[in-house]
C-alpha positions as CSV (number, residue, x, y, z in Angstrom):
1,X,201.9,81.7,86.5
2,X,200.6,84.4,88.8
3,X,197.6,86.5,86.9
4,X,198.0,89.9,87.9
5,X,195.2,93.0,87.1
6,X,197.2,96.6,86.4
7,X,194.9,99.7,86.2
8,X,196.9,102.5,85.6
9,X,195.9,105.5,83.7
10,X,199.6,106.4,82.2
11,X,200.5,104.9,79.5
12,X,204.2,104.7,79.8
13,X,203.9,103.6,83.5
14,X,201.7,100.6,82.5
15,X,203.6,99.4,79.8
16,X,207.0,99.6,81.9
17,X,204.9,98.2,84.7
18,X,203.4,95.2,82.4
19,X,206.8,94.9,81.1
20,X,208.5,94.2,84.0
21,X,205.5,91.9,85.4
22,X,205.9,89.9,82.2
23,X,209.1,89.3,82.7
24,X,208.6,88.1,86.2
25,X,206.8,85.6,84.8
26,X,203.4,87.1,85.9
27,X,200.4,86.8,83.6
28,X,199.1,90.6,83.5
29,X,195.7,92.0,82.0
30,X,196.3,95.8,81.9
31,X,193.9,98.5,82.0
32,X,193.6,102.6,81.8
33,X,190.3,103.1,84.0
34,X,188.7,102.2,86.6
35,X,185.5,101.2,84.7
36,X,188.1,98.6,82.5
37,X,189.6,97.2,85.1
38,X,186.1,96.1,86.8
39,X,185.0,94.8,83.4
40,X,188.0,92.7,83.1
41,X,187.1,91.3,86.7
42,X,182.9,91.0,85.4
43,X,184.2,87.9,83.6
44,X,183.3,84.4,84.5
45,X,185.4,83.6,87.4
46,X,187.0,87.0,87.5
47,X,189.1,85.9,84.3
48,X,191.5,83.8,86.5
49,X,193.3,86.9,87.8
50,X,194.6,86.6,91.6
51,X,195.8,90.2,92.8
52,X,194.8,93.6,91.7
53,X,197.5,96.5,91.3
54,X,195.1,100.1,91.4
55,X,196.5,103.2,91.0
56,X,194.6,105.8,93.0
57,X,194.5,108.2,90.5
58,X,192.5,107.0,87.9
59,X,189.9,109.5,85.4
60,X,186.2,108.6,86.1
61,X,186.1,106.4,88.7
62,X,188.9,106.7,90.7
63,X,191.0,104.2,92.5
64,X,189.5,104.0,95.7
65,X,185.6,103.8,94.3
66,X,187.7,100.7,92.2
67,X,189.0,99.3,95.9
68,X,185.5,99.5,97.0
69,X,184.0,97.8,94.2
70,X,186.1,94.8,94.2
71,X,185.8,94.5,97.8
72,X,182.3,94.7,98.1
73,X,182.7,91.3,95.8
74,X,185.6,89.5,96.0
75,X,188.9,89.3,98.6
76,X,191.0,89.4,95.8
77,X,194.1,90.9,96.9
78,X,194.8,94.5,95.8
79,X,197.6,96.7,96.1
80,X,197.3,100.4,95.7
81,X,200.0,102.9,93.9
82,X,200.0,106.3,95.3
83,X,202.8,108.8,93.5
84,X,202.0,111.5,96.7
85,X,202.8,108.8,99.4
86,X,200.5,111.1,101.8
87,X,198.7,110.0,104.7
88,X,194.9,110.7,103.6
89,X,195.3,109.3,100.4
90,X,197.0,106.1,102.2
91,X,194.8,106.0,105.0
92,X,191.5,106.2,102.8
93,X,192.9,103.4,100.4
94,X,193.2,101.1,102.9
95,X,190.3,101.7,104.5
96,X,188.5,101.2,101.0
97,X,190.1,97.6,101.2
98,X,193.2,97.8,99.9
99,X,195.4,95.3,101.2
100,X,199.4,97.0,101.1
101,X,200.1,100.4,99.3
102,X,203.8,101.3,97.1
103,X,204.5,104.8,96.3
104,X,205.9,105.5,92.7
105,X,208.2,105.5,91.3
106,X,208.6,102.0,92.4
107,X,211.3,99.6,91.0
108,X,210.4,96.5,89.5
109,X,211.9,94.3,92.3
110,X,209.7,96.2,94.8
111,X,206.7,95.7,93.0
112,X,207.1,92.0,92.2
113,X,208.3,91.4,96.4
114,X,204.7,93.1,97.3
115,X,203.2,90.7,95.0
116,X,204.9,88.0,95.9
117,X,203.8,88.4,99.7
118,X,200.5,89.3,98.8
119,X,200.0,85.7,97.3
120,X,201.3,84.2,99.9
121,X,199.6,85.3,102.5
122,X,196.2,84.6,99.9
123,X,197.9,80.8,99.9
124,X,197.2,78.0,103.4
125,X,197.9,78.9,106.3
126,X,199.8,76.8,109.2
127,X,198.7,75.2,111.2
128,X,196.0,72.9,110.4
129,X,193.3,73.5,113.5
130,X,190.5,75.0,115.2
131,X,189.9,77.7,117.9
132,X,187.4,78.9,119.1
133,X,187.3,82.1,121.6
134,X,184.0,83.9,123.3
135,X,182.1,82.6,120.3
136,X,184.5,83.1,117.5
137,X,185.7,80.1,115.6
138,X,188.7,80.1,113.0
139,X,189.5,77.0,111.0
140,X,193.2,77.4,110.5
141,X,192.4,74.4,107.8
142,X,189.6,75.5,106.1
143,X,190.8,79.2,106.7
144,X,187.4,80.4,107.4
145,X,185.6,82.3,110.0
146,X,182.6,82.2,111.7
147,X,180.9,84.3,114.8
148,X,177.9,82.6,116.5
149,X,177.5,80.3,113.5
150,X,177.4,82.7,110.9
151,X,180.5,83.0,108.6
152,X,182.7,86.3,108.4
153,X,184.3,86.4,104.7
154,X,187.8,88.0,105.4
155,X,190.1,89.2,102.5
156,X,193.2,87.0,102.6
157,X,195.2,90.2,104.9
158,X,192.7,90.4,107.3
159,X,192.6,86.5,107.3
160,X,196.3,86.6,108.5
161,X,196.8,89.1,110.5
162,X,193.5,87.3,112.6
163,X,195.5,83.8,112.2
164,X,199.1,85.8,113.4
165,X,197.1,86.8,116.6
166,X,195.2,84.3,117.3
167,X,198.3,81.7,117.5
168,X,199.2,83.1,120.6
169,X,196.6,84.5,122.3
170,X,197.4,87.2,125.1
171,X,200.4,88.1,123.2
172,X,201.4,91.5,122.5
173,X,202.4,91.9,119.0
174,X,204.0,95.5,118.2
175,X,203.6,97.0,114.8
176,X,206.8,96.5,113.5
177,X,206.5,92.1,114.5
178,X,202.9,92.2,112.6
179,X,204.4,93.9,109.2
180,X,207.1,91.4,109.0
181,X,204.5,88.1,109.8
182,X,201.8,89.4,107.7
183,X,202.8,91.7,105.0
184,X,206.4,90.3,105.1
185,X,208.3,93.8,104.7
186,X,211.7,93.6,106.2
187,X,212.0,96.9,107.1
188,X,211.0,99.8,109.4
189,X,207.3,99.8,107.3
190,X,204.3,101.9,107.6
191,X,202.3,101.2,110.9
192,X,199.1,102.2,109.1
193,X,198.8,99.5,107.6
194,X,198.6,97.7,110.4
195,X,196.5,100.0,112.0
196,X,193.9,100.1,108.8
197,X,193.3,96.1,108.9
198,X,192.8,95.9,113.0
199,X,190.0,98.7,112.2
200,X,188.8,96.8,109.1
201,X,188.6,93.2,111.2
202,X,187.4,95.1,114.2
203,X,184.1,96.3,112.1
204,X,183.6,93.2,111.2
205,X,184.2,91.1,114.4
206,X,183.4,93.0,117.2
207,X,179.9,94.1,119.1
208,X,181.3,97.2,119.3
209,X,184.2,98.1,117.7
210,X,185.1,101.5,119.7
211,X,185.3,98.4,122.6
212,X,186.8,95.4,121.4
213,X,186.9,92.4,122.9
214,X,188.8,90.2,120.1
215,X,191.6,92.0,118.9
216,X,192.7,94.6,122.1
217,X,195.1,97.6,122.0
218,X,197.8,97.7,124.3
219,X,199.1,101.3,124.4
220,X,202.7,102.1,123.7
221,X,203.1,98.7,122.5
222,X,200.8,97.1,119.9
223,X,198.0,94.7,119.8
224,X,197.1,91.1,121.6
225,X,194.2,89.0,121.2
226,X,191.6,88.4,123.4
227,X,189.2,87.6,125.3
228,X,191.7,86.5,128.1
């Protein structure tokens, strides 16, 4: 039974929100703030939860200080709710570490689908081998990462959208291909999500990461991996 973490500061959204979770068969610990959702993650072991659903707008600390906390700690998957939808607020939640954003209202099937993929791409990956590029070495297996010998922890997005590029090395993968391997929407989605974890992995891959040499941009089209 999946154990999901709701902060949301309205009362009547969490509650439908927990509701419907509930009755998708997902465990739920559900918080107003910020500052009780981290508590309920200070406990041993993180209190067995597995995903994290934020709302942005949270009184005191607010959701993205609450996407930068957990990250800092743990690549526990989070997904943000934004009622605005608008690019800053989107852009600066993902680059605070969330993982996939929903903008409310949201229906219950919606939420529990983003879930849903969110734990999968935290589960194994296929298949069971190891690469190694320029210095870089992924486990597909062990689904780790290391760079000159020195391991790169990677929240469980990043982790796959390195593995989806990696596969096939020199590939171009546009936008649209990466949403439906890695965050499984099956529709026209949001390219900025894309674009905010190739930013996130670059910073944490790359010499530089204005000049990558990993993960490489092909203009008008998408992204590849290198070093070719």
């Amino acid at each position: 039974m999946p154990h999901v973490l709701l902060i949301e500061d309205d009362t009547s959204v969490r509650d439908g929100m927990e509701l419907v979770l509930r009755r998708h068969g997902h465990q739920v610990d559900a918080a107003g703030t910020g500052e009780e959702g981290l508590a309920l993650l200070s406990r041993p072991r993180g209190g067995g939860i597995e995903i994290a659903v934020v709302d942005l707008m949270l009184p005191g600390i607010d959701g993205f200080e609450v996407c930068r906390r957990i990250r800092a700690r743990s690549q526990l998957p989070i997904i943000m709710l934004t009622s605005r939808g608008e690019d800053l607020d989107v852009v600066s939640g993902l680059e605070a570490g969330a993982d996939d954003y929903v903008v409310k209202p949201i229906t219950g099937r919606v939420l529990e689908a983003r879930i849903r993929a969110a734990l999968r791409r935290a589960g194994p990956a296929t298949p069971a081998d190891r690469n190694e590029f320029a210095g870089l070495a992924i486990d597909r297996a062990g689904l780790t990462v290391t760079k000159r010998g020195a391991p790169v922890p990677l929240p469980p997005t990043e982790l796959r959208l390195l593995l989806e590029l990696s596969a096939s090395p020199g590939r171009v993968f546009s936008r649209e291909q990466l949403l439906a391997l890695v965050w499984e929407h099956d529709f026209l989605g949001d390219s900025r999500l894309v674009d905010a974890a190739v930013g996130r992995l670059r910073a944490k891959l790359e010499d530089v990461p204005a000049k990558p040499r990993y993960i490489q941009t092909v203009r008008g089209f998408g992204y590849r991996f290198g070093p070719l």
